[in-house]
MARKOLRO-176899 format. One record per residue: x, y, z of N, C-alpha, C in turn; residue number from 1. Coordinates in steps of 0.02 Angstrom, whole numbers, always signed. Atoms other than C-alpha are relative to their C-alpha. Layout:
# MARKOLRO-176899
nx,ny,nz,cax,cay,caz,cx,cy,cz,resi
X,Y,Z,X,Y,Z,X,Y,Z,NUM
...
# end
This chain:
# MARKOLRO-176899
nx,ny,nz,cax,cay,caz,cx,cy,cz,resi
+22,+41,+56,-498,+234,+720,-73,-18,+12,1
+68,+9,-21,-682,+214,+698,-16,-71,-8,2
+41,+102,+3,-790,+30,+707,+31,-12,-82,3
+5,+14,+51,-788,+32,+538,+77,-8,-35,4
-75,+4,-1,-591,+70,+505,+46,-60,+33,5
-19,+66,-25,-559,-73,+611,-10,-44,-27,6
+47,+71,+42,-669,-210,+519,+34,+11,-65,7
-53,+3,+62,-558,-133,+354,+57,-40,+38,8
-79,+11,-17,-387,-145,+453,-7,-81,+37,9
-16,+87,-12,-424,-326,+535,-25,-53,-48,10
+18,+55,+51,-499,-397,+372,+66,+10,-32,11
-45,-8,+49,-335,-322,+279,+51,-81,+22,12
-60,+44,+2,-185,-439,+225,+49,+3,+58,13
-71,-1,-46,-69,-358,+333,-19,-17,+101,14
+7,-1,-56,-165,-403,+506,+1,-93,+18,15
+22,+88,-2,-167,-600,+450,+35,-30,+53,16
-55,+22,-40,-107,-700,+570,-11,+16,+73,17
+6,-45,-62,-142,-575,+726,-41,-16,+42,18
+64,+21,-58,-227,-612,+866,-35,+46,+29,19
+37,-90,-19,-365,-472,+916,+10,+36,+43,20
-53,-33,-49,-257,-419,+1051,+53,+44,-49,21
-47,-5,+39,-112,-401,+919,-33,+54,-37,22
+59,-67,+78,-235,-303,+774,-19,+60,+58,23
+22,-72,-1,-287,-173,+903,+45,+31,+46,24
-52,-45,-25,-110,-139,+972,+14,+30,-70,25
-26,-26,+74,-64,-112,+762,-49,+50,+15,26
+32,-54,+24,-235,-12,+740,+11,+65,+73,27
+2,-56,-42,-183,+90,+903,+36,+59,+3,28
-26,-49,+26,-50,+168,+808,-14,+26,-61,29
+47,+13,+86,-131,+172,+632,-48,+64,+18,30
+28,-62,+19,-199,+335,+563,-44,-7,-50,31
+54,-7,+39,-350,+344,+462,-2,+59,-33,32
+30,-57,+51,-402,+471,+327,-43,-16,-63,33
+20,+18,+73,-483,+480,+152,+6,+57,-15,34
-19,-37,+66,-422,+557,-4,-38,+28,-20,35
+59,-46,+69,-526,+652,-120,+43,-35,-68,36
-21,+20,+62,-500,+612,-283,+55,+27,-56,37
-87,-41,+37,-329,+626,-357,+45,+37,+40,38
+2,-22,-31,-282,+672,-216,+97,-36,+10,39
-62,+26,-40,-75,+631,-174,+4,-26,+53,40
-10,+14,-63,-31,+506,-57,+82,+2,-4,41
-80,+12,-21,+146,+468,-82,+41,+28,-82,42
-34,-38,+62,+256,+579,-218,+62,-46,-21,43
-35,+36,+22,+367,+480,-328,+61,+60,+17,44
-41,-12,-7,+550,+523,-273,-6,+25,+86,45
+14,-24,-68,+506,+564,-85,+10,-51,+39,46
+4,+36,-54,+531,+470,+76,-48,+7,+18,47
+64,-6,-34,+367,+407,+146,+14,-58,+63,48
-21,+80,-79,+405,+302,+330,-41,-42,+12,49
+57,+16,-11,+226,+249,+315,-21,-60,-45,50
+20,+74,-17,+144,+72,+296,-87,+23,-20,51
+73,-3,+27,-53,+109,+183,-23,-55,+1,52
+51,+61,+1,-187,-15,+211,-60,+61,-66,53
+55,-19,+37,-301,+27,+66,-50,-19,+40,54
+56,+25,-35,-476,+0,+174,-39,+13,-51,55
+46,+11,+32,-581,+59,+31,-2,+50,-60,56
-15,-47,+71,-554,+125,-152,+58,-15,-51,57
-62,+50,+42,-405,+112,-257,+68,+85,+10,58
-41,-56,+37,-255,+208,-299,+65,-29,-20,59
-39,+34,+68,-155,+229,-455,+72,+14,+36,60
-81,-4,-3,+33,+194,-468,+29,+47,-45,61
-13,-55,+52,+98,+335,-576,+74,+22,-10,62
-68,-46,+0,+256,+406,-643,+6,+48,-47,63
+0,-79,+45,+308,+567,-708,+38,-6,-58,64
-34,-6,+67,+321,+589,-891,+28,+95,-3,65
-17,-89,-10,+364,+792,-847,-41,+39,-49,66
+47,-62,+25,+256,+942,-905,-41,-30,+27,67
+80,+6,-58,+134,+887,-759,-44,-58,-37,68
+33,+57,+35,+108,+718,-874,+28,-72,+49,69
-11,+83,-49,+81,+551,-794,-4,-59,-30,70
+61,+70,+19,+61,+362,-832,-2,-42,+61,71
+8,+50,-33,-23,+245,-744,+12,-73,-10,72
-23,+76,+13,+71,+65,-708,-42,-35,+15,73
+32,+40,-33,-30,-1,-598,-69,+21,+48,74
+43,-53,-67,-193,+34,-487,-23,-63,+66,75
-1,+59,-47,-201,-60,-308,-66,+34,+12,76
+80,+3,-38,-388,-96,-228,+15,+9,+58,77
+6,+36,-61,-452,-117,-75,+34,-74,+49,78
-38,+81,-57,-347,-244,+63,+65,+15,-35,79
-53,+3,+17,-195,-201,-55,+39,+59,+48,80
-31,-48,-60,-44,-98,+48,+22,+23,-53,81
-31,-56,+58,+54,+55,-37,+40,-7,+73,82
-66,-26,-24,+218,+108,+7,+21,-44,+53,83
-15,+37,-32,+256,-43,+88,+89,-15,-18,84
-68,+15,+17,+443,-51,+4,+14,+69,+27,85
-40,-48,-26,+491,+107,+70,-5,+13,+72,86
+14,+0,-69,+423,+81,+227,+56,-31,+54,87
-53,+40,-35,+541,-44,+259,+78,+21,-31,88
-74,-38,+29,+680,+27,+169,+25,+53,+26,89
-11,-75,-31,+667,+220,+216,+24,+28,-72,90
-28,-21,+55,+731,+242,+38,-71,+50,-44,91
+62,-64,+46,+625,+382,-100,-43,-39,-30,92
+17,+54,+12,+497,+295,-157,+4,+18,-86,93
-13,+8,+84,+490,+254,-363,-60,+23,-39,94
+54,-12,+12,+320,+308,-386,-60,+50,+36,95
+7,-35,-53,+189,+424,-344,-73,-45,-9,96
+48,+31,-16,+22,+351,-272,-54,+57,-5,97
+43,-33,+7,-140,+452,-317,-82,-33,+15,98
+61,+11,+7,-326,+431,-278,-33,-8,-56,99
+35,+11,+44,-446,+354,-380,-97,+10,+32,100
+39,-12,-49,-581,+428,-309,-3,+8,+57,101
-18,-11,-87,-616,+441,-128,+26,-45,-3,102
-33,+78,-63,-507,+310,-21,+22,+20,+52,103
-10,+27,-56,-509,+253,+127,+79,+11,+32,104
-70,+20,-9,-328,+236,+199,+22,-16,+74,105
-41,+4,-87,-242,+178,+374,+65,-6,+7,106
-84,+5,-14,-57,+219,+412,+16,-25,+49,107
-33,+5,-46,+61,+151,+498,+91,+26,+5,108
-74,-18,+11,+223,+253,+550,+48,-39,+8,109
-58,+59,-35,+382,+141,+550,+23,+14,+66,110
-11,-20,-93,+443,+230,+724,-44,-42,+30,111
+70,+27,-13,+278,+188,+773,+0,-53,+6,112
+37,+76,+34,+258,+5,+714,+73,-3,+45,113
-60,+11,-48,+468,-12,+780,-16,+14,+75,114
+25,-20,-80,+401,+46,+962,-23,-60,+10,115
+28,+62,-15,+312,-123,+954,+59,-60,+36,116
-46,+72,-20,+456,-230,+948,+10,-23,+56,117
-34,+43,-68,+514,-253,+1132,-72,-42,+44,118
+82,+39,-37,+323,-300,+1182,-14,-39,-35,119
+10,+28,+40,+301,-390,+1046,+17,-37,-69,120
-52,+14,+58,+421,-455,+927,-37,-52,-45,121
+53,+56,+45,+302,-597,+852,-59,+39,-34,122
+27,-29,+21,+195,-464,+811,+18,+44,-74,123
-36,-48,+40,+326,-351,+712,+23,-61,-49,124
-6,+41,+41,+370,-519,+627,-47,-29,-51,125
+67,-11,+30,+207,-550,+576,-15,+32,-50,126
+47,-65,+47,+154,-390,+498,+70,-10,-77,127
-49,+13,+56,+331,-404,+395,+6,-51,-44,128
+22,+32,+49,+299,-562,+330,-64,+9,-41,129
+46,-10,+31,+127,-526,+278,+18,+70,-50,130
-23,-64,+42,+204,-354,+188,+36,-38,-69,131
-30,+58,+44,+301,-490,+95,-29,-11,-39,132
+41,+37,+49,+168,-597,+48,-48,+34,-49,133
+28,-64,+25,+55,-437,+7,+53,+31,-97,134
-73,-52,+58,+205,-354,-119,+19,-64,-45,135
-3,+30,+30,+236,-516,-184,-73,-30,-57,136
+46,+10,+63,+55,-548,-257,-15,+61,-37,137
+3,-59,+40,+54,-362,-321,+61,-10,-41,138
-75,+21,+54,+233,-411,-414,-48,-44,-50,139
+24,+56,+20,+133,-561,-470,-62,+43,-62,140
+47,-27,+37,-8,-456,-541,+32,+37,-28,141
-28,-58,+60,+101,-317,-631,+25,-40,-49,142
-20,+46,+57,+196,-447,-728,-47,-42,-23,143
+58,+32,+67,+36,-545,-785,-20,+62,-29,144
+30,-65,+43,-32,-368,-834,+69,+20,-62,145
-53,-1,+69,+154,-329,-940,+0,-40,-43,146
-6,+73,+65,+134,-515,-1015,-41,+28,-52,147
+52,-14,+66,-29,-462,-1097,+10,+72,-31,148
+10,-61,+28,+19,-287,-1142,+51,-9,-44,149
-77,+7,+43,+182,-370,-1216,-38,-42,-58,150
+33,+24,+28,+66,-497,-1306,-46,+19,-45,151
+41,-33,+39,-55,-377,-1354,+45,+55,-75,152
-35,-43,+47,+81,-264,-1444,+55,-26,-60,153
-24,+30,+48,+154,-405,-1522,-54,-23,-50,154
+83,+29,+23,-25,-481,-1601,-9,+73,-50,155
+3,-53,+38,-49,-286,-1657,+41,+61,-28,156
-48,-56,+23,+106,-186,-1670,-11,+36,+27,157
-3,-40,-69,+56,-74,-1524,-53,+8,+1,158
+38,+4,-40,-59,-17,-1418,-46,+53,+8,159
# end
């Protein structure tokens, strides 16, 4: 992980809490890359075991309308996590995650992140509540975004 990948992954949500001992046992399993643009991270209906720190860019939430047609629900920024419900689940995920441009990204494998526990169980507690609090203000933001699109289509008869 480079200087700079670090200063993303210990400013993110999911390192809150951590003590800089703690943040660079997480970033010591944590994988770095960047997307290209439009680039697939996580395919709607697939198992992904992995834990995204957006560090810098965005990417859309998408689902398949079929004949290679998409819409976009939602698009997470920077500091927001992806595939954090399937991470902890292991279940397919419901959506597929695409680049919006380049981004940034830092994984963490669940194996991986579970290897923690016996050294560190306040650690693995940690990161799970903050996945919480994380997924709960992205809930928070999709349903103010449906209010006004429900608002808007009532006001004009659609959209």
């Amino acid at each position: 992980m480079s200087a700079d990948d670090y200063q993303y992954f210990r400013n993110s949500p999911v390192t809150a809490g951590l003590s800089d001992e703690q943040t660079a046992t997480l970033a010591g399993i944590a994988c770095c890359r960047r997307l290209a643009d439009q680039e697939i991270l996580i395919d709607e209906g697939h198992v992904d075991n992995a834990l995204h720190v957006i560090c810098e860019g965005a990417l859309a939430v998408t689902r398949d309308l079929g004949n290679g047609n998409f819409i976009t629900m939602h698009v997470l920024r920077t500091g927001d996590l992806a595939g954090e419900l399937g991470f902890i689940s292991g279940r397919p995920h419901t959506a597929t995650l695409r680049s919006l441009g380049q981004t940034q990204v830092c994984s963490v494998e669940r194996e991986a992140f579970e290897s923690l526990l016996p050294q560190d169980p306040w650690l693995v507690y940690q990161v799970l509540r903050n996945i919480i609090e994380v997924s709960q203000d992205i809930l928070r933001r999709m349903n103010a975004e449906y209010v006004e699109m429900t608002k808007y289509i009532h006001r004009h008869g659609s959209y």
